[in-house]
C-alpha positions in Angstrom: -4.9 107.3 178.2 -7.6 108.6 180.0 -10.3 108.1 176.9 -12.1 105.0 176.1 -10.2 105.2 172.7 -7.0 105.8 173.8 -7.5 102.1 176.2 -8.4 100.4 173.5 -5.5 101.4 171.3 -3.1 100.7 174.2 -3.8 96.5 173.7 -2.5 97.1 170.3 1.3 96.1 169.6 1.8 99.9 168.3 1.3 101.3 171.7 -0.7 104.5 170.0 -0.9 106.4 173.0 2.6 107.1 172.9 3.0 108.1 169.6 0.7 111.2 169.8 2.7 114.2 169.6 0.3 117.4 170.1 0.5 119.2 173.2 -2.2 121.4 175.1 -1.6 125.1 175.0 -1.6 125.5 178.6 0.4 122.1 179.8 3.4 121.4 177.9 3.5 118.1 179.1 -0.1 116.9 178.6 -1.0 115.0 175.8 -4.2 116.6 173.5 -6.3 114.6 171.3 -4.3 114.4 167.9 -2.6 111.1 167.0 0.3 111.2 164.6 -1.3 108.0 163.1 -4.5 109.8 163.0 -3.6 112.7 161.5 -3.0 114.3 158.5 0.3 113.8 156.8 1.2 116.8 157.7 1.6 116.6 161.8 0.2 118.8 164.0 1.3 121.4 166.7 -1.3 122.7 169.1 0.8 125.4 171.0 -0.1 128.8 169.1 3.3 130.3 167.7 5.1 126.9 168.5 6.8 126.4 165.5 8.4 129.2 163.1 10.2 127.0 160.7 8.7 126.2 157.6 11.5 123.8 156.2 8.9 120.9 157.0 5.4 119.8 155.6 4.1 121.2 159.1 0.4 122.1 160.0 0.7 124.9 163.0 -2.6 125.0 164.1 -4.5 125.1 160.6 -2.1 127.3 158.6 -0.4 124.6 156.5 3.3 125.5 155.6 4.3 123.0 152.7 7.9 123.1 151.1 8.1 120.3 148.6 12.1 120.7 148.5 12.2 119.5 152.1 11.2 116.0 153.2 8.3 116.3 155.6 7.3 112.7 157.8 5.5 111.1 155.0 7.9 111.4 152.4 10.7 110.4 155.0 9.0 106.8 156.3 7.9 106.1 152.2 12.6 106.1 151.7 12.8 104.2 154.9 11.5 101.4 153.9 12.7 97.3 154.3 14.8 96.1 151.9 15.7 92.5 150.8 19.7 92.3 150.7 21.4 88.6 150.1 18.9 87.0 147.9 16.2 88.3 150.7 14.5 85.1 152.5 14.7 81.0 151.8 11.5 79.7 150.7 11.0 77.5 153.4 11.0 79.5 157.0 10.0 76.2 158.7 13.5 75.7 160.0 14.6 79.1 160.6 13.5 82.2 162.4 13.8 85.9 161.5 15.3 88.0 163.9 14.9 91.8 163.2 17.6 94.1 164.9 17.0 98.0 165.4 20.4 100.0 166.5 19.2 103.8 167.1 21.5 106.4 169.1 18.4 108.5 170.6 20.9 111.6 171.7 20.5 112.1 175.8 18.6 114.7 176.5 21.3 116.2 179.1 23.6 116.1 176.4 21.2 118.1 174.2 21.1 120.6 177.2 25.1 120.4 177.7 25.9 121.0 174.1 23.1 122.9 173.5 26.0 125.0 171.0 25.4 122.3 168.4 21.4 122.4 168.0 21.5 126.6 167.9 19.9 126.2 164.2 17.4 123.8 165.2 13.4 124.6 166.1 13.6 124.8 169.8 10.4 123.1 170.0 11.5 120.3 168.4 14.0 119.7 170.8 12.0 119.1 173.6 12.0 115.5 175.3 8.1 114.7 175.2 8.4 115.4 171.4 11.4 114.0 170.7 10.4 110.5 173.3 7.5 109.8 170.7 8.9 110.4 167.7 11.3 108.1 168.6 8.9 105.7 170.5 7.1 105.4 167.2 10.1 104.7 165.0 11.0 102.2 166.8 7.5 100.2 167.4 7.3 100.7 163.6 10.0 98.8 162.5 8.6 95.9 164.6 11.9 94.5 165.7 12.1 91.9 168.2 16.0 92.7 169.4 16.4 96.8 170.1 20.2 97.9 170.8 19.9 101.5 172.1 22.7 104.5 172.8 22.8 107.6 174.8 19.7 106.7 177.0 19.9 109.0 179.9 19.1 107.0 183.3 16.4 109.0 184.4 14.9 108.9 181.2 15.0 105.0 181.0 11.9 104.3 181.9 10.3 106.5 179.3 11.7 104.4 177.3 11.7 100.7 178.8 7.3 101.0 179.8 6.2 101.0 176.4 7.8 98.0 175.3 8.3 96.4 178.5 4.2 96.2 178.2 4.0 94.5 175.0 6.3 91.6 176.1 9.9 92.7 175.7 12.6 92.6 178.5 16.0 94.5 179.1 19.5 94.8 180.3 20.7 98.5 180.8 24.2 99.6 181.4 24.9 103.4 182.4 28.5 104.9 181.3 31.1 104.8 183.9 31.9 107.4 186.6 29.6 110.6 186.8 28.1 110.0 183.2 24.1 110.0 183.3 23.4 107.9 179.6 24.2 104.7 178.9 23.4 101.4 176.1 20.0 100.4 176.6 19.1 96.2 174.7 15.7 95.1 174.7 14.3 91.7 173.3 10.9 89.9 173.3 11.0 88.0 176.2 8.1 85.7 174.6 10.8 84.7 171.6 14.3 84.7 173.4 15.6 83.2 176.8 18.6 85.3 178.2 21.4 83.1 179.0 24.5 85.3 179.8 25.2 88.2 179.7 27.7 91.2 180.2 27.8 94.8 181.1 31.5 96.1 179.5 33.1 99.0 181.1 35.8 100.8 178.5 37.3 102.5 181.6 40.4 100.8 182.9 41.8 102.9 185.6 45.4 103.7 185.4 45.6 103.6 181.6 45.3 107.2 179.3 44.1 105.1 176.5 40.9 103.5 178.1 40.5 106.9 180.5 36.9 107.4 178.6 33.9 106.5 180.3 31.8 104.2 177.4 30.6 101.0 177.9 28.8 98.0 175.9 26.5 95.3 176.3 26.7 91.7 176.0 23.5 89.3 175.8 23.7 85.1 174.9 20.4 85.0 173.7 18.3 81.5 173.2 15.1 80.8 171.0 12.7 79.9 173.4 11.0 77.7 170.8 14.3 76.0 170.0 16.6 76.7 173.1 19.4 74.8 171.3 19.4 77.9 168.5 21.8 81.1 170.4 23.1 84.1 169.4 25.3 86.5 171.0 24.1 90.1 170.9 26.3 93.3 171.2 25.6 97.2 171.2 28.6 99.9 171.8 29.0 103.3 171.9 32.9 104.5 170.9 34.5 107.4 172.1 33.5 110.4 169.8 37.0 112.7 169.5 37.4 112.1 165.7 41.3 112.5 166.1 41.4 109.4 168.1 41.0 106.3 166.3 43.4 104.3 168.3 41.5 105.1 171.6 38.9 103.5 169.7 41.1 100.3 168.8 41.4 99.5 172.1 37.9 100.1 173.4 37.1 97.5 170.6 39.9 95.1 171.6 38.2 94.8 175.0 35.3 94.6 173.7 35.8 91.7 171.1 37.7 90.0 174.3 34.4 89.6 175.9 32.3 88.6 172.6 34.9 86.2 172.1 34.4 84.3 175.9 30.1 84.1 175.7 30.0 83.3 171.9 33.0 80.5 172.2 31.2 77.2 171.9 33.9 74.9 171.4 37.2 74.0 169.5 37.1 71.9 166.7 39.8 71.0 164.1 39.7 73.3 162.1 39.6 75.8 165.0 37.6 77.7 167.5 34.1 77.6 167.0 31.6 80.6 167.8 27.6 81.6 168.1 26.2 83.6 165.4 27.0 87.1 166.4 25.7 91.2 165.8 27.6 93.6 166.7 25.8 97.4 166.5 25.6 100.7 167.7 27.2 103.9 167.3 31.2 103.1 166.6 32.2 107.2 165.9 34.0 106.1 163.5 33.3 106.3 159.1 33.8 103.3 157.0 36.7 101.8 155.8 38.9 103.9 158.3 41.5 102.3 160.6 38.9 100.3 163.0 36.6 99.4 160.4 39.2 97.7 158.8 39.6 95.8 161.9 36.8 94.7 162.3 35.7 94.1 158.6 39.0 92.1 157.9 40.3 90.6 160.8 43.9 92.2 161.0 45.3 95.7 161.5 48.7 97.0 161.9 48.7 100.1 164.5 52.6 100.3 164.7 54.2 103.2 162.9 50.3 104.6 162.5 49.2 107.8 164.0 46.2 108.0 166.1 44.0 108.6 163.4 45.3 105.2 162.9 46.0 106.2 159.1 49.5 107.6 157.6 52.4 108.4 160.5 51.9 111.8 162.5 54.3 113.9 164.5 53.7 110.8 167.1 53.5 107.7 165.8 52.1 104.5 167.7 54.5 101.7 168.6 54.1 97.8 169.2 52.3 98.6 172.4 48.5 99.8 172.6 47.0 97.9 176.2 49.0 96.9 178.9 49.4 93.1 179.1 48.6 93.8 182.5 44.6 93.5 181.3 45.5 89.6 180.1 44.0 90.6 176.9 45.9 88.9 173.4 46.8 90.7 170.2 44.0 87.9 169.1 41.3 89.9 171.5 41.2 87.1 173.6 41.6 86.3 177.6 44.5 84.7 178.3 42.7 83.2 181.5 40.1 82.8 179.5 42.1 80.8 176.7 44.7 79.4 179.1 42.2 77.1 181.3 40.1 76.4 178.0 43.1 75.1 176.0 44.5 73.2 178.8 40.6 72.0 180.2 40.9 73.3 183.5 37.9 75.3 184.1 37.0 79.0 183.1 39.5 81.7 184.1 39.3 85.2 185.3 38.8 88.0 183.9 41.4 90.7 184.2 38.9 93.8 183.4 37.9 96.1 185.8 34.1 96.2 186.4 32.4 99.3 188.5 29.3 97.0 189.5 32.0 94.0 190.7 34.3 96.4 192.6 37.0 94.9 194.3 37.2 94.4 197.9 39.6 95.8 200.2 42.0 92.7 200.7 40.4 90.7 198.6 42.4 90.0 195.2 40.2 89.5 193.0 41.9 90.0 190.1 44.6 87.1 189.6 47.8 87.9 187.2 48.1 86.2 184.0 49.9 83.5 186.4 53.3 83.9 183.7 56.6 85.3 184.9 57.4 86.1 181.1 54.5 88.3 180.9 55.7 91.8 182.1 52.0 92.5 183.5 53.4 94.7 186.2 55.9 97.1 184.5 54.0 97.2 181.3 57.4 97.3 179.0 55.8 97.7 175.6 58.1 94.6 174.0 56.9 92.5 172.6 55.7 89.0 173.9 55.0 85.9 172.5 53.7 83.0 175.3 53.4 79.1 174.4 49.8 78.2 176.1 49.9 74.8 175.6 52.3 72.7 172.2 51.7 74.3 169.2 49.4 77.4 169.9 50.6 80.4 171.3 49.8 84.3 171.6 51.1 87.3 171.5 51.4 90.5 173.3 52.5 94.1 172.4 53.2 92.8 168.5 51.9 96.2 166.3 49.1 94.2 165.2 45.7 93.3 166.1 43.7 90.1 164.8 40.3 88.8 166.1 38.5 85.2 165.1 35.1 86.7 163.8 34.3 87.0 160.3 32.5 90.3 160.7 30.4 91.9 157.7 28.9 95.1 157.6 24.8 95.3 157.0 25.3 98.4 155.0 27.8 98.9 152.2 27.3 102.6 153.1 26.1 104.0 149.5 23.1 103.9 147.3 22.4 105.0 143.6 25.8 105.9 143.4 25.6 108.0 146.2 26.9 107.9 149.9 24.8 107.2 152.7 24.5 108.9 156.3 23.7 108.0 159.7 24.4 111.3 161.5 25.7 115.1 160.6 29.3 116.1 162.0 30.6 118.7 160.0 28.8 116.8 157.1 26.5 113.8 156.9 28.6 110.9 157.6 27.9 106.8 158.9 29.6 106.7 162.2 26.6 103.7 163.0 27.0 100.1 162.0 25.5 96.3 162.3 28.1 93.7 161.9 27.2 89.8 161.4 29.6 86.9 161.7 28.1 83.4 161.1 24.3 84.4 160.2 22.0 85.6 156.8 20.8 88.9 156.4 18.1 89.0 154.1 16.8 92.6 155.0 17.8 96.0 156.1 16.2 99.5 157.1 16.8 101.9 154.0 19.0 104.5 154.9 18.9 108.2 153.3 21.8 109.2 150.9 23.6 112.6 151.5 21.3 114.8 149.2 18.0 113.0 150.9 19.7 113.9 154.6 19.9 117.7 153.4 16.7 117.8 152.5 15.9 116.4 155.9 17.4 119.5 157.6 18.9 119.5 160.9 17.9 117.1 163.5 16.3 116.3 165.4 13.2 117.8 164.0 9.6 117.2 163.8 10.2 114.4 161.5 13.3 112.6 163.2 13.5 112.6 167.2 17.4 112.0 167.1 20.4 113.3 165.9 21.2 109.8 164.6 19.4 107.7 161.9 18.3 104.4 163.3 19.5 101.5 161.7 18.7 97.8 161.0 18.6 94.5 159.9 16.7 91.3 159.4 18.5 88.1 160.1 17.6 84.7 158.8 19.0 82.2 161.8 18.6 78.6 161.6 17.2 76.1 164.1 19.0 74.0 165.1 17.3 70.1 165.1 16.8 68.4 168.8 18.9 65.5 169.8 16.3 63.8 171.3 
């Protein structure tokens, strides 16, 4: 930054000065003079002796150590490329706008450190944060997204992060896990193309119940064109709990968290039902495709009762009827019963029945109302089930063995590609564990993802060529305007 060079590159939208990558011998954390951009395609290491691996197309101070069965950075942006999905774009964009979406888990840097066991095989140098922070910096201002849906940013980190793009117009909302957990879900948007309405910062951690005893969190964001502030969209990033063996810990993270999609994307109720904003839903969901919760969310419906916790055949113990409490006032429909309850019956906007560490409640203060029903057993939690008459003709149920939810979500990816499966992340193997859903909105593009063979040849990451231990993922969406009144 201090050159005249390096100013002038800072008005651009790329941000160039944080993309370089090179380090001075005798200062770890100073920047030198080579730009990624600038260089070679092979990228360059200034520390003598900093990097021993030769499974990359890597330049180590002038001795160049090429190995064409291994995908070095050029080879790897030339697969991950922008593809048209959906018939790709209308003709006419006059009436619509193109909202690009990037979902990238960017591993924590303390978690790195803490689990330091699973990265034993990787170059050490290549786990370091400055290196790691602009690789992933420049993945990110590459695709040229104007919504960013972020996991595992460490807090003290977050401003490594949020200055780059926070000075080429975009705005934020972060949201650290609960309790003593340092990372969190970071969402940043161009502040110059949307107008925050609402949002909502989820906490997953209900006290008092072993099933949401984990410590993730999601975001919320009702976002508004500012060129058309009649045009919304709801906006939503997660991060699941990771224990493979628990899918139905998983379930019920989602449950809560559909329960607040479903309150700031409701728009009204029609005849033919509930109507709802266009909606995304990404992150990092632990989870592979077509398991128990992708099911859920893919079709609508899923029986738990009689599942295990891997939520597929029965185990030694098998779920019952009852996954939440009704104590939460959250429907097998994922849906407030406040919420509904005053909406059906037009009597205002109920409360929520979540816990929230940033609304705490105060000591005599009852915050938190019941579900205001004698026949719903919200104290003893029971585990029969319920079924409750709102208003003539609708009711919902409680505690039935099966979950539904109102969206019509679709995955981005159909998670292969030349006959071949796709990855996100390596656990065990290279599996997808992160997703984009859509309800009620086009995609017409999506960030190429690597197959399985492509990810081997990759190596382990992060690396010099990736920054994460996770793919990024994305989408381009083709949302409507919607025509003024006036």
């Amino acid at each position: 930054m201090d050159s005249s060079v390096a100013q002038q590159e800072c008005k651009k939208s790329k941000m160039q000065p944080y993309l370089d990558t090179c380090y001075n011998p005798n200062n770890t954390n100073q920047m030198c003079d080579v730009s990624f951009n600038n260089a070679p395609a092979n990228l360059m290491y200034c520390q003598s002796g900093a990097y021993t691996d030769t499974t990359h197309s890597i330049n180590t101070c002038g001795i160049n150590r090429k190995h064409r069965n291994y995908l070095d950075k050029q080879t790897y942006k030339a697969i991950r490329k922008w593809k048209q999905i959906g018939g790709g774009r209308s003709k006419s964009m006059e009436d619509t706008f193109l909202l690009k979406l990037l979902s990238f888990n960017i591993l924590a840097q303390n978690l790195l450190e803490t689990y330091h066991f699973l990265y034993k095989r990787h170059n050490k140098q290549a786990l370091d944060w400055n290196i790691r922070k602009s690789l992933i910096i420049e993945e990110i201002l590459d695709a040229e997204a104007n919504i960013i849906c972020l996991q595992e940013v460490q807090q003290d980190h977050l401003m490594d992060i949020v200055d780059p793009f926070r000075r080429i117009g975009y705005d934020y909302i972060y949201k650290k896990r609960t309790n003593e957990k340092n990372d969190g879900l970071l969402l940043l948007y161009r502040s110059d193309e949307f107008l925050l309405l609402d949002h909502a910062k989820v906490e997953l951690y209900q006290s008092g119940i072993e099933l949401l005893s984990r410590d993730n969190v999601g975001i919320i964001a009702k976002l508004a064109l500012r060129s058309n502030p009649d045009t919304q969209i709801v906006v939503a990033t997660t991060h699941l709990l990771y224990n493979p063996k628990r899918n139905d810990v998983r379930l019920a993270q989602i449950q809560l968290l559909l329960a607040e999609i479903e309150r700031i994307a409701f728009v009204e109720n029609t005849i033919t039902g509930p109507k709802y904003l266009p909606i995304l839903l990404s992150g990092d969901f632990n989870l592979e495709p077509y398991t128990g919760v992708y099911k859920f969310l893919t079709e609508g419906s899923f029986t738990y009762n009689g599942k295990g916790r891997s939520l597929e055949s029965p185990e030694v113990r098998s779920l019952s009827n009852f996954l939440i409490p009704p104590r939460l006032c959250v429907t097998d429909n994922c849906q407030h019963f406040n919420i509904l309850t005053k909406r059906l019956r037009k009597e205002g906007t109920g409360k929520i029945m979540l816990e929230n560490s940033e609304f705490p409640v105060k000591k005599g203060e009852n915050t938190f109302d019941t579900c205001n029903l004698d026949t719903l057993q919200h104290s003893n939690d029971s585990g029969r089930t319920q079924i409750i008459e709102i208003v003539q003709g609708y009711s919902v149920q409680f505690s039935s063995g099966t979950l539904t939810h109102p969206f019509k979500l679709r995955s981005v990816y159909n998670h292969t590609a030349y006959g071949e499966k796709e990855a996100t992340t390596h656990q065990d193997e290279w599996v997808t564990v992160d997703y984009i859903f859509y309800s009620n909105i086009k995609p017409v593009e999506k960030y190429a993802l690597l197959t399985v063979s492509q990810c081997y040849k990759l190596r382990a990451i992060p690396n010099f060529v990736v920054g994460s231990d996770h793919l990024c993922i994305g989408a381009t969406f083709q949302l409507p305007k919607k025509k003024s009144s006036l």
